[in-house]
N, CA, C and O atoms as CSV, one atom per row, in Angstrom:
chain,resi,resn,atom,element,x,y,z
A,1,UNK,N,N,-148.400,-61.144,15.774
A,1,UNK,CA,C,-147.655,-61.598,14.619
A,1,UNK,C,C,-147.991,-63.068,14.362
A,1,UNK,O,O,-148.176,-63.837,15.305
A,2,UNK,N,N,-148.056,-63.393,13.303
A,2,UNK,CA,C,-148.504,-64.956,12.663
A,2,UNK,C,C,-147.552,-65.949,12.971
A,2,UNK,O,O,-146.429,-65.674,13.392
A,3,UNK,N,N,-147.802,-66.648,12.851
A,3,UNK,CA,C,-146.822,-68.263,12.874
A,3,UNK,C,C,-145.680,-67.680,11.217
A,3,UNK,O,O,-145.880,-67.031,10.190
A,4,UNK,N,N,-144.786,-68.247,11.714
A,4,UNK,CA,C,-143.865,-68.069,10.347
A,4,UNK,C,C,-144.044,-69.255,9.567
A,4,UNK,O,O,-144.346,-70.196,10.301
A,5,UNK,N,N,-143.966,-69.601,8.227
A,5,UNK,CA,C,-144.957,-70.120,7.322
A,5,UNK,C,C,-143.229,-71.140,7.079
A,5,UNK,O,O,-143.230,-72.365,7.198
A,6,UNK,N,N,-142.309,-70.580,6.841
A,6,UNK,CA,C,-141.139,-71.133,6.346
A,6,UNK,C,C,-139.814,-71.053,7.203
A,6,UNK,O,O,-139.410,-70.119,7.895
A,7,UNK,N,N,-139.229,-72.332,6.957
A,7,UNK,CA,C,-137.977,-72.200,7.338
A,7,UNK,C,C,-136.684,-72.536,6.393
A,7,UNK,O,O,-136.863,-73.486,5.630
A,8,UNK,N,N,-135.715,-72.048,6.347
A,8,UNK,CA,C,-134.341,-72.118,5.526
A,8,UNK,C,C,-133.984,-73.946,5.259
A,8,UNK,O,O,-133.830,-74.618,6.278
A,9,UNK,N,N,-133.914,-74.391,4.382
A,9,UNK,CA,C,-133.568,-75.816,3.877
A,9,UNK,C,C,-132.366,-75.915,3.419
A,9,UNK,O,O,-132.355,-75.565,2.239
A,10,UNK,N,N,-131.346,-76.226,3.794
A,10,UNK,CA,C,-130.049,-76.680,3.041
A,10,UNK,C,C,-129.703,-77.802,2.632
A,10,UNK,O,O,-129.024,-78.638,3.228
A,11,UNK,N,N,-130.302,-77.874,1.279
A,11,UNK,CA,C,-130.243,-79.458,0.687
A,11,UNK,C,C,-128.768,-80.150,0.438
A,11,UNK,O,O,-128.693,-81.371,0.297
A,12,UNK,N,N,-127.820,-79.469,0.401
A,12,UNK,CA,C,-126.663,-80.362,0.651
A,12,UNK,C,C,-126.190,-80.265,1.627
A,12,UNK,O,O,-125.059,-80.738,1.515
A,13,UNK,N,N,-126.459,-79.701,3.220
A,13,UNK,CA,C,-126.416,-80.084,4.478
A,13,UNK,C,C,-127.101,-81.104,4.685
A,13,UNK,O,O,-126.386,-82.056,4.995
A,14,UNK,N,N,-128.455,-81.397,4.646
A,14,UNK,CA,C,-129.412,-82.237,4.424
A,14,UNK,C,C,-128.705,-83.559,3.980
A,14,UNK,O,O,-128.511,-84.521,4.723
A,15,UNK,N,N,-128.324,-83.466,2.576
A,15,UNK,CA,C,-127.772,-84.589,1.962
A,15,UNK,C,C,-126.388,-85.782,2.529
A,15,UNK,O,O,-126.161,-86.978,2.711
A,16,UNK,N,N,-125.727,-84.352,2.619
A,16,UNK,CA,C,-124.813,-85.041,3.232
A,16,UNK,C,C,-124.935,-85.470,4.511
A,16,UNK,O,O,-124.284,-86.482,4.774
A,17,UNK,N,N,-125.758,-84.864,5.622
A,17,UNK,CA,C,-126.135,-85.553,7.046
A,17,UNK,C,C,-126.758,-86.714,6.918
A,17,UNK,O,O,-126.688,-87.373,7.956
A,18,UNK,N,N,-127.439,-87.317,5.911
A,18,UNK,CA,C,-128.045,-87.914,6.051
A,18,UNK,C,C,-128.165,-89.355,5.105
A,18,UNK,O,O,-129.176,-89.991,4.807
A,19,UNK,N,N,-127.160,-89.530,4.862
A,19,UNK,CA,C,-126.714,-90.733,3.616
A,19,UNK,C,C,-126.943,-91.859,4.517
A,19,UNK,O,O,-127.864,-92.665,4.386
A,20,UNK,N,N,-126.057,-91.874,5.440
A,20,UNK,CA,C,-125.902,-93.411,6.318
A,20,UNK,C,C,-127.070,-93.354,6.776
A,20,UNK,O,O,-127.091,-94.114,7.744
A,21,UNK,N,N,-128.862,-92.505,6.517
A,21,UNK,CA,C,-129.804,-93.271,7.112
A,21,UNK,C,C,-130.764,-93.673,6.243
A,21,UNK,O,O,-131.031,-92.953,5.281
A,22,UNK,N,N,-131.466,-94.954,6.461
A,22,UNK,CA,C,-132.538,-95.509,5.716
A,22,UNK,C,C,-133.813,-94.464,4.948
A,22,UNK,O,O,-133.913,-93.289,5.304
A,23,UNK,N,N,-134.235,-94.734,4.459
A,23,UNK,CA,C,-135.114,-94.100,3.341
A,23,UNK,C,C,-135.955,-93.350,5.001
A,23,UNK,O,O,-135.805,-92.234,5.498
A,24,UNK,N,N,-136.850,-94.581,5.482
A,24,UNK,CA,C,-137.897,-94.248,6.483
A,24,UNK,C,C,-137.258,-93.591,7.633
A,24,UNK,O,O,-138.038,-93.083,8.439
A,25,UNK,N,N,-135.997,-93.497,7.875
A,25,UNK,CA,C,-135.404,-92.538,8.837
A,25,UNK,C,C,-135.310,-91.183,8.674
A,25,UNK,O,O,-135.405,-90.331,9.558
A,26,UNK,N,N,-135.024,-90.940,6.914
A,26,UNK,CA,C,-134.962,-89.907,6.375
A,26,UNK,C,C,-136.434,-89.123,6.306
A,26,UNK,O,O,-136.563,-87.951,6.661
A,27,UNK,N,N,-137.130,-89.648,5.980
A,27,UNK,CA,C,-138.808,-89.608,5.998
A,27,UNK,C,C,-139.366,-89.077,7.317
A,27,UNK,O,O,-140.088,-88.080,7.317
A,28,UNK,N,N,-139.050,-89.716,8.430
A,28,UNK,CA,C,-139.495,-89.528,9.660
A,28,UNK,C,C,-138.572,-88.226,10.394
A,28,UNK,O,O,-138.925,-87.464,11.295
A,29,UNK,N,N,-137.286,-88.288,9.657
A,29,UNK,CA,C,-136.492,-86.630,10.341
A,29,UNK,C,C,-136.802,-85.397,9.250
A,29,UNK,O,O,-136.081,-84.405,9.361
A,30,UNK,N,N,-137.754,-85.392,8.277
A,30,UNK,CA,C,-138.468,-84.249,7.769
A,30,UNK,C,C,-139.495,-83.878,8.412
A,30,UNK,O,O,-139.779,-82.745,8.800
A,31,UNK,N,N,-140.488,-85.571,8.617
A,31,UNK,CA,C,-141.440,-85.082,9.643
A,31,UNK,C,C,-141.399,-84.566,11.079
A,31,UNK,O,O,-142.409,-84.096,11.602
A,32,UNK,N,N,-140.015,-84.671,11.834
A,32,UNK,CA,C,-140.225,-84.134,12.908
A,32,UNK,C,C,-139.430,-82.384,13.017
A,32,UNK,O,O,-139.526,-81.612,13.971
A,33,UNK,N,N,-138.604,-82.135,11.588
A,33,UNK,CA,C,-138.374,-80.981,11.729
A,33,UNK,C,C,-139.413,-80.513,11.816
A,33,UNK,O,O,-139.476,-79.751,12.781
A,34,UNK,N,N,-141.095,-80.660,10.773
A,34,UNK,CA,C,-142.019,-79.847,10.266
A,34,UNK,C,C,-142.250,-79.713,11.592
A,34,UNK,O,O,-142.462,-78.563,11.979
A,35,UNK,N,N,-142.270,-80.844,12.624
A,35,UNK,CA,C,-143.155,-80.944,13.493
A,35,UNK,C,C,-142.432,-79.936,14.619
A,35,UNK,O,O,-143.140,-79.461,15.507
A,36,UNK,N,N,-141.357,-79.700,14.574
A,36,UNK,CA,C,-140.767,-78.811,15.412
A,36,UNK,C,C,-140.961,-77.445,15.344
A,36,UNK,O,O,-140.936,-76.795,16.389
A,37,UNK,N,N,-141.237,-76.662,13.801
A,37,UNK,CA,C,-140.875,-75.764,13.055
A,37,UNK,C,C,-142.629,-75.290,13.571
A,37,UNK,O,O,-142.915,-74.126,13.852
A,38,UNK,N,N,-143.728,-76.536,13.615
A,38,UNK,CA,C,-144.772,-75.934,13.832
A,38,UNK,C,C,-145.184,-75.756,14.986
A,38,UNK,O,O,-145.881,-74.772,15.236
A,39,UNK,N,N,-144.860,-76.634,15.914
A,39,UNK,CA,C,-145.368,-76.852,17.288
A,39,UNK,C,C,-144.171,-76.475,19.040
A,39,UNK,O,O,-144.449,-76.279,20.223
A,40,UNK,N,N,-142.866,-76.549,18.234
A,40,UNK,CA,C,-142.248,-76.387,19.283
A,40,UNK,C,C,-141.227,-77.566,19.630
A,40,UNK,O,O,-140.628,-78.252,18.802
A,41,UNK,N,N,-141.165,-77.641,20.718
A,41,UNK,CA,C,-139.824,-79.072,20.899
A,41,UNK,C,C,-140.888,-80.263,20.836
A,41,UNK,O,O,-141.946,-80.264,21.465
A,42,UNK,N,N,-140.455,-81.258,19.996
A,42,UNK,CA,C,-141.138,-82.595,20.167
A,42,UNK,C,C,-141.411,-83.248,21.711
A,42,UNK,O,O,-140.548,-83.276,22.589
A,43,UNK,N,N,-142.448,-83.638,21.820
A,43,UNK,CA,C,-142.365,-84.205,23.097
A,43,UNK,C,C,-142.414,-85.802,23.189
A,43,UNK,O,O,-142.713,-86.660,22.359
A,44,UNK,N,N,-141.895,-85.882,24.868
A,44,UNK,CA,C,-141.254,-87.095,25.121
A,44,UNK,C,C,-142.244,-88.269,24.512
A,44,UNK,O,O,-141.647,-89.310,24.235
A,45,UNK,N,N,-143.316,-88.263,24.323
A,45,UNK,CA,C,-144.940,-89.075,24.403
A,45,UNK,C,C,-144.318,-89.698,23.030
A,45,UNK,O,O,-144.603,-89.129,21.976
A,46,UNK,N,N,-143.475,-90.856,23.007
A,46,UNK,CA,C,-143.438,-91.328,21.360
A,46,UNK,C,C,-144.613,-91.877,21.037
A,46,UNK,O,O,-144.802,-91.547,19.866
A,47,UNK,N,N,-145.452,-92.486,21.383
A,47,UNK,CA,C,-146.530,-92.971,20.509
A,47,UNK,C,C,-147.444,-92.154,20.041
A,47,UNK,O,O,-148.194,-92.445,19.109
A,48,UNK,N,N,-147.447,-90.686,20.877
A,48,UNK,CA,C,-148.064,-89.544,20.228
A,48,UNK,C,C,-147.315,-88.865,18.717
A,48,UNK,O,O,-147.840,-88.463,17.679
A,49,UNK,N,N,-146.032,-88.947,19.101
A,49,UNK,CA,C,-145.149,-88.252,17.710
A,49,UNK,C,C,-145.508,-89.802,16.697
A,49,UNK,O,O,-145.734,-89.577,15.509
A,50,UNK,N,N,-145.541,-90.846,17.016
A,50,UNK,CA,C,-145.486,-91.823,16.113
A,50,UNK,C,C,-146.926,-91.616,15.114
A,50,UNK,O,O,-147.226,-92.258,14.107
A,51,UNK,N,N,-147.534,-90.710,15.648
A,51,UNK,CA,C,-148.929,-90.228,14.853
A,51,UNK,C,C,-148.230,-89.665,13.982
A,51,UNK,O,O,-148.229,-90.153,12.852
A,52,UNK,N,N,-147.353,-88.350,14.296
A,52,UNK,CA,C,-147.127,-87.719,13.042
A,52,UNK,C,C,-146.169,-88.271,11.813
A,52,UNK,O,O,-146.306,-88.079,10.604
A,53,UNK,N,N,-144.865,-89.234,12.718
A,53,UNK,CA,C,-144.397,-89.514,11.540
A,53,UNK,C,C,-145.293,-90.794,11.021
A,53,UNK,O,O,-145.255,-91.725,11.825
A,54,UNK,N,N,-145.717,-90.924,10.397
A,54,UNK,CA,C,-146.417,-91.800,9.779
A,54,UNK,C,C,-145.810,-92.945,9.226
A,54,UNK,O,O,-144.983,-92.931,8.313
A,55,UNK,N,N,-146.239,-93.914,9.797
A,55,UNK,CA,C,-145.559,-94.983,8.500
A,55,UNK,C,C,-144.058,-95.801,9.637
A,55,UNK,O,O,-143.492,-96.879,9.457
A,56,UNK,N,N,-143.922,-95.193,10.278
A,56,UNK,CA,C,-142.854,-95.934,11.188
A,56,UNK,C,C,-143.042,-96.706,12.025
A,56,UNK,O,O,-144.168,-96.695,12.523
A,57,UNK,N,N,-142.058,-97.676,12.527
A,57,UNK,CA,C,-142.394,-97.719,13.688
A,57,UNK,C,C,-141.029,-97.742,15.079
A,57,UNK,O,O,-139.802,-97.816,15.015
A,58,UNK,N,N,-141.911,-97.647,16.134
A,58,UNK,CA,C,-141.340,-97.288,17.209
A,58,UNK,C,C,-139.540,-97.090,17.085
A,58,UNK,O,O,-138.955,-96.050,17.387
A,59,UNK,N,N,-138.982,-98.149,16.653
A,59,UNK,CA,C,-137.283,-98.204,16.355
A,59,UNK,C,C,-136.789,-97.056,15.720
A,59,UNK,O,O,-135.906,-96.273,16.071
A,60,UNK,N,N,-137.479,-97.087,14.764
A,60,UNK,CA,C,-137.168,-96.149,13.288
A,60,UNK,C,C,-137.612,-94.861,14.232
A,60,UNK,O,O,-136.546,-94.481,14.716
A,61,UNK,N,N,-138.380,-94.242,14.590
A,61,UNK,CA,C,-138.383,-92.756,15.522
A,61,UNK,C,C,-137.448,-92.768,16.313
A,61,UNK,O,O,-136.683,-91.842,16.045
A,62,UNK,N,N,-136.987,-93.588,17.498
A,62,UNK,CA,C,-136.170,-93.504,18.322
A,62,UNK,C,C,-134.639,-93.472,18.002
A,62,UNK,O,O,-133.780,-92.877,18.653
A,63,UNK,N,N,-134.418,-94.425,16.579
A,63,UNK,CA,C,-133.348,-94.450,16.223
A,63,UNK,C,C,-133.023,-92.617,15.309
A,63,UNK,O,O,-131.901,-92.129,15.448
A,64,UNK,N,N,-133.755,-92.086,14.739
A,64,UNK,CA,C,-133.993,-90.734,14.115
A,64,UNK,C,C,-133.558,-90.025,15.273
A,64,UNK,O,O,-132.409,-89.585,15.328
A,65,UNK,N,N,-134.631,-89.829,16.494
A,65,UNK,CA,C,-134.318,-88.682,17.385
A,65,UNK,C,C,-133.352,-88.834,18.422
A,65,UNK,O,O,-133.287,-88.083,19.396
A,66,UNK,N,N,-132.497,-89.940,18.184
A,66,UNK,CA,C,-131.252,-90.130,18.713
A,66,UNK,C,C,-129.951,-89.691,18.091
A,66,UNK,O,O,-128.902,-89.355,18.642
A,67,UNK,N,N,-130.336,-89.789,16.519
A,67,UNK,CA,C,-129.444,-89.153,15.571
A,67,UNK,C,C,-129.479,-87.881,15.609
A,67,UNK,O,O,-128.373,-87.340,15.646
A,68,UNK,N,N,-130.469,-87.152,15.613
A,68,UNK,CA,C,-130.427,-86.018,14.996
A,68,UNK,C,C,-130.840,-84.785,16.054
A,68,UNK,O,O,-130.309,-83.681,15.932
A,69,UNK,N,N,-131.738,-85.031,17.007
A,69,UNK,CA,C,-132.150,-84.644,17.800
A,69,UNK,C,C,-131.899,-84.518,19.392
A,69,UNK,O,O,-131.828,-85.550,20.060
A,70,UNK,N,N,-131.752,-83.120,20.057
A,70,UNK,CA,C,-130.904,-83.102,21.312
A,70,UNK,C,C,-131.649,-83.603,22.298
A,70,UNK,O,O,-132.713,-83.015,22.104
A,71,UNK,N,N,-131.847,-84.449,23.437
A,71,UNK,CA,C,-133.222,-84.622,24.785
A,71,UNK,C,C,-132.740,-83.456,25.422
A,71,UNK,O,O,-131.591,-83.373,25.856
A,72,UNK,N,N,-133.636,-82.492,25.499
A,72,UNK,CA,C,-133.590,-81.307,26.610
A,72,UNK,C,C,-135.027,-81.620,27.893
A,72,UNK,O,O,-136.092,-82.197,27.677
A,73,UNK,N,N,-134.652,-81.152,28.872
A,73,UNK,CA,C,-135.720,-81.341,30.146
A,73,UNK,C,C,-137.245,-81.429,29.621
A,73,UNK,O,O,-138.147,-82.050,30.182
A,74,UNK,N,N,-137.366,-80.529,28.187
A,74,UNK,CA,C,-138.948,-80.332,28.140
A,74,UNK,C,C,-139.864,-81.467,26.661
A,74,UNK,O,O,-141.016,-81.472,26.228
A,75,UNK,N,N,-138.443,-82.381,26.270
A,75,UNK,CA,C,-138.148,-82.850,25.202
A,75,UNK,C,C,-137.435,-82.910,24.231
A,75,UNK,O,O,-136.273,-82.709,24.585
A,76,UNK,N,N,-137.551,-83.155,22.726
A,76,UNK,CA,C,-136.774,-83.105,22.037
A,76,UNK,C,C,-136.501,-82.369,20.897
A,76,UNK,O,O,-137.611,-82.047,20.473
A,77,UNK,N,N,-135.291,-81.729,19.848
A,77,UNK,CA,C,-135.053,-80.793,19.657
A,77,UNK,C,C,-133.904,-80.446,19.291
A,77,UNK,O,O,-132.895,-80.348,19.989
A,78,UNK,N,N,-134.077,-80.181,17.777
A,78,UNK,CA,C,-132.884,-80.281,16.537
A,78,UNK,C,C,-132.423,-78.827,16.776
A,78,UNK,O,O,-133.212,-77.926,16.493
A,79,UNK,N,N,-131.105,-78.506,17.318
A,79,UNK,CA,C,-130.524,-77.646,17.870
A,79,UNK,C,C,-130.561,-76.599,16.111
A,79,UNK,O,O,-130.991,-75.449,16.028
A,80,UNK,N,N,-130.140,-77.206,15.239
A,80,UNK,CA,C,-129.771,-76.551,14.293
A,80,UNK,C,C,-131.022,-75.700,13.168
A,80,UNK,O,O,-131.019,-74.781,12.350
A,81,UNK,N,N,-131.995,-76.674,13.751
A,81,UNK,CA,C,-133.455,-75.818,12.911
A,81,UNK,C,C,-133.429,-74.447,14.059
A,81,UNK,O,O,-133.466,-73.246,13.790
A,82,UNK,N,N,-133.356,-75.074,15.315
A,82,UNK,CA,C,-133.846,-73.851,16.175
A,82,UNK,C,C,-133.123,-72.595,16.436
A,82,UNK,O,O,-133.487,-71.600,17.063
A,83,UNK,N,N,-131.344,-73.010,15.444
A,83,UNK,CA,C,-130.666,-71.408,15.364
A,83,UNK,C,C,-131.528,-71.190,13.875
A,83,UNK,O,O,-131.673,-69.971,13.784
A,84,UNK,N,N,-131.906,-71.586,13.157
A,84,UNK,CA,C,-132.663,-71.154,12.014
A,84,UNK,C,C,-133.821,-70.524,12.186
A,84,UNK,O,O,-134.214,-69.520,11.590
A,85,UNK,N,N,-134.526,-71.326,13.271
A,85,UNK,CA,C,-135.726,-70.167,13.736
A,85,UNK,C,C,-135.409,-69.131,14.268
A,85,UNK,O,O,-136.095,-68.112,14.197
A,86,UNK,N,N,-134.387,-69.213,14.848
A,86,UNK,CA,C,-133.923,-68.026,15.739
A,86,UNK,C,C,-133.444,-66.662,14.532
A,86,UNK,O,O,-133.815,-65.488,14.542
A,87,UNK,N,N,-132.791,-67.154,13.860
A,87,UNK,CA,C,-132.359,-66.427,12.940
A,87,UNK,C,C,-132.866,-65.863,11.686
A,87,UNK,O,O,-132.176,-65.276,10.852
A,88,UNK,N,N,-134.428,-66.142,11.600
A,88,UNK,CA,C,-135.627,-65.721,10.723
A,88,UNK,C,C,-136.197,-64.534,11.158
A,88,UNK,O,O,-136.721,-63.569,10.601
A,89,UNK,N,N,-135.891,-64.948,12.610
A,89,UNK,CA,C,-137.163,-64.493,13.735
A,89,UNK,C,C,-136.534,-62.413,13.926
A,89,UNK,O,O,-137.073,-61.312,14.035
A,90,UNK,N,N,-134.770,-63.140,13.839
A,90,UNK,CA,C,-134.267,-61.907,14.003
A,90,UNK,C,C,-134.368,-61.219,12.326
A,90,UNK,O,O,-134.788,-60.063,12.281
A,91,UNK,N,N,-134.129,-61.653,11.456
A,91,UNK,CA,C,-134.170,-60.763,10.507
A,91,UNK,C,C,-135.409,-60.276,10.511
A,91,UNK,O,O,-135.603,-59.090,10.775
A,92,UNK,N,N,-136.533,-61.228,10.184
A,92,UNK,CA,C,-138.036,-60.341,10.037
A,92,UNK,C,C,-137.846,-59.339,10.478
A,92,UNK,O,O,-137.860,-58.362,9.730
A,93,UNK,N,N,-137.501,-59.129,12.388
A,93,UNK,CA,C,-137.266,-57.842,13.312
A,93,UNK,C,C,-136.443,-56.928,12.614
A,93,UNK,O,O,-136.340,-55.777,13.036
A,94,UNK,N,N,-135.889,-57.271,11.674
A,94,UNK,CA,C,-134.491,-56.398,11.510
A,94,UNK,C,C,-135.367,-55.307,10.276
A,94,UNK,O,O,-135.531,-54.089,10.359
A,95,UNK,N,N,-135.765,-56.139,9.303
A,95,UNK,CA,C,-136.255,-55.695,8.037
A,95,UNK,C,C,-138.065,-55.160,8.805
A,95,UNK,O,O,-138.996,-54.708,8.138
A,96,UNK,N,N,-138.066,-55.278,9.521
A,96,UNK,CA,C,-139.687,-54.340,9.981
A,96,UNK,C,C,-139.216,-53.138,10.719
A,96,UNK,O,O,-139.846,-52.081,10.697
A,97,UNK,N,N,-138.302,-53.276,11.258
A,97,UNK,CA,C,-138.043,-51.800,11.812
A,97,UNK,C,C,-137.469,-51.492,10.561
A,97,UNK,O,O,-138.181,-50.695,9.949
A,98,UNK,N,N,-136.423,-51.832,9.935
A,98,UNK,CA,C,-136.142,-50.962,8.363
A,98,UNK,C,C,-137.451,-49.921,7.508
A,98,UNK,O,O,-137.552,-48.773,7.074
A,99,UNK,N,N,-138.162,-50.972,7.602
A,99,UNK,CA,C,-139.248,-50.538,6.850
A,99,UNK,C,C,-140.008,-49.263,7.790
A,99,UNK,O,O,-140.425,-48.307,7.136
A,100,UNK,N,N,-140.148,-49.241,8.925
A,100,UNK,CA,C,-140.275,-48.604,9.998
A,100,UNK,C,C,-140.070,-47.070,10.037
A,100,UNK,O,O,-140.819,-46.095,9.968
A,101,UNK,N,N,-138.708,-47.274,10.180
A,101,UNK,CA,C,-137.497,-46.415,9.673
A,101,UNK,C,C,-138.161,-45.383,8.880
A,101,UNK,O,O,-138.636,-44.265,9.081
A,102,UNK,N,N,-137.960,-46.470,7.561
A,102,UNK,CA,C,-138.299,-45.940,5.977
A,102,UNK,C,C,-139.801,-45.046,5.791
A,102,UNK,O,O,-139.756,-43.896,5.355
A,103,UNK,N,N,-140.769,-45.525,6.068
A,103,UNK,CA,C,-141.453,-45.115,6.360
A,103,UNK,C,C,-141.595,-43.558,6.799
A,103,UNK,O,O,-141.996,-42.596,6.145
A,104,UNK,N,N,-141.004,-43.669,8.484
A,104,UNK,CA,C,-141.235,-42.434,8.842
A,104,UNK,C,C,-140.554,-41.670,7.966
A,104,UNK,O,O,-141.235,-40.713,7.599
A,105,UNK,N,N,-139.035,-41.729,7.286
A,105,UNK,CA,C,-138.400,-40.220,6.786
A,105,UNK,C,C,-139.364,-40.389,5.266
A,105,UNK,O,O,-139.459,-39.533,4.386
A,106,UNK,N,N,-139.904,-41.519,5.284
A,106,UNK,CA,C,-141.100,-40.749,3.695
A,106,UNK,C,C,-142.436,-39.576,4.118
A,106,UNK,O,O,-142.930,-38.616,3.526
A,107,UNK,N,N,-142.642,-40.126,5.219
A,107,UNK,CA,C,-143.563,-39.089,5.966
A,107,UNK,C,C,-143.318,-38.077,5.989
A,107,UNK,O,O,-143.833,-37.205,5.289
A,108,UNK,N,N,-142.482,-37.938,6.786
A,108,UNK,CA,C,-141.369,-36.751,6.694
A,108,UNK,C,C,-140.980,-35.586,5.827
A,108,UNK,O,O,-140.886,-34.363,5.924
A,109,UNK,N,N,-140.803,-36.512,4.954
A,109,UNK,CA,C,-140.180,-35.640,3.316
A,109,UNK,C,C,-141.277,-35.194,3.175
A,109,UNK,O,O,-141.308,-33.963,3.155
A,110,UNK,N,N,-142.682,-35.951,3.011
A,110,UNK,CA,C,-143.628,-35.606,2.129
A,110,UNK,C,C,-144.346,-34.242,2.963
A,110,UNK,O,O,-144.545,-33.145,2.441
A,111,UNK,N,N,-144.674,-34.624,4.399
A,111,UNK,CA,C,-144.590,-33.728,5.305
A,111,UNK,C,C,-144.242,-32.367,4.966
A,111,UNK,O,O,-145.004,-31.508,4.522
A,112,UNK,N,N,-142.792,-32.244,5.267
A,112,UNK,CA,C,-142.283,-30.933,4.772
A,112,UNK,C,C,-142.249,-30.640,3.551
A,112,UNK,O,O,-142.379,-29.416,3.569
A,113,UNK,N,N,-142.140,-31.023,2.267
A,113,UNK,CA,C,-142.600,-30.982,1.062
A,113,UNK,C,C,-143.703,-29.788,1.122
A,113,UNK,O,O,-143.466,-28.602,0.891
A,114,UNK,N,N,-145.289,-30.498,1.574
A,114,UNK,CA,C,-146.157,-29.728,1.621
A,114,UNK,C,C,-146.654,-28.953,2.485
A,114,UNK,O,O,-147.754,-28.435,2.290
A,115,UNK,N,N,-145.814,-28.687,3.794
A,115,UNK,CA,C,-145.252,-27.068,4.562
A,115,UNK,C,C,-144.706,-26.636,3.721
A,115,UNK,O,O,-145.571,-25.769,3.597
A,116,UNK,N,N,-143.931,-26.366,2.851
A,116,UNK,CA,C,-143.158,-25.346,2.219
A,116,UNK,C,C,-144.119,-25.450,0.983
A,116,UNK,O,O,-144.881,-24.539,1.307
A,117,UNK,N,N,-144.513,-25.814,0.054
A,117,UNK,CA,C,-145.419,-25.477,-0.345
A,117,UNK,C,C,-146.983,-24.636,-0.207
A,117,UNK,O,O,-147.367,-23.699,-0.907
A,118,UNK,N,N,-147.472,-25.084,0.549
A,118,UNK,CA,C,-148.270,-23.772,1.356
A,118,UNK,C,C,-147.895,-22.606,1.749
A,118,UNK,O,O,-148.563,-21.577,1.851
A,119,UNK,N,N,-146.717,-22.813,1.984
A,119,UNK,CA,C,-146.585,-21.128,2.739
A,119,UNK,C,C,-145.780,-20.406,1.966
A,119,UNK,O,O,-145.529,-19.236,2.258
């Protein structure tokens, strides 16, 4: 199965979390959702993440992933994107076995359809 391409945005969750921070704080906690959403938990290496958010520096990241972001043992990691991944991850599952499902009783129908027709 592919990388999932998208995740759920709630622009007035968004909005409102995020008033009391500076333009470049705001800037740098889009870039590390993407960066989460693509790669996994941010890791501890800030001058490596300071590649991705671009344009910052050192304060402005640390002050971001202190706001927004949990330190777990393996790094860091916006609890609330990752029930969102979690919760993509389960519907896709949900709606592929549907389809699954669906599928087989079309088989099915069509199946017996053309047994009773033949005979």
């Amino acid at each position: 199965m592919s990388k999932d391409p998208a995740f759920l945005f709630y622009s007035k969750d968004y909005y409102e979390g995020t008033r009391m921070m500076l333009p470049e704080e705001r800037a740098c906690y889009v870039d590390l959702l993407v960066y989460q959403h693509q790669n996994g938990i941010i890791p501890f290496d800030t001058k490596r993440v300071l590649m991705y958010c671009n344009g910052v520096d050192k304060a402005t990241l640390e002050a971001t992933l202190k706001a927004k972001f949990e330190k777990t043992p393996n790094g860091w990691e916006n609890l609330r994107l990752k029930e969102e991944i979690l919760s993509r991850v389960n519907y896709k599952s949900g709606q592929s076995d549907s389809g699954k499902l669906g599928q087989f009783w079309k088989k099915a129908k069509n199946s017996y359809k053309n047994r009773n027709m033949t005979t």
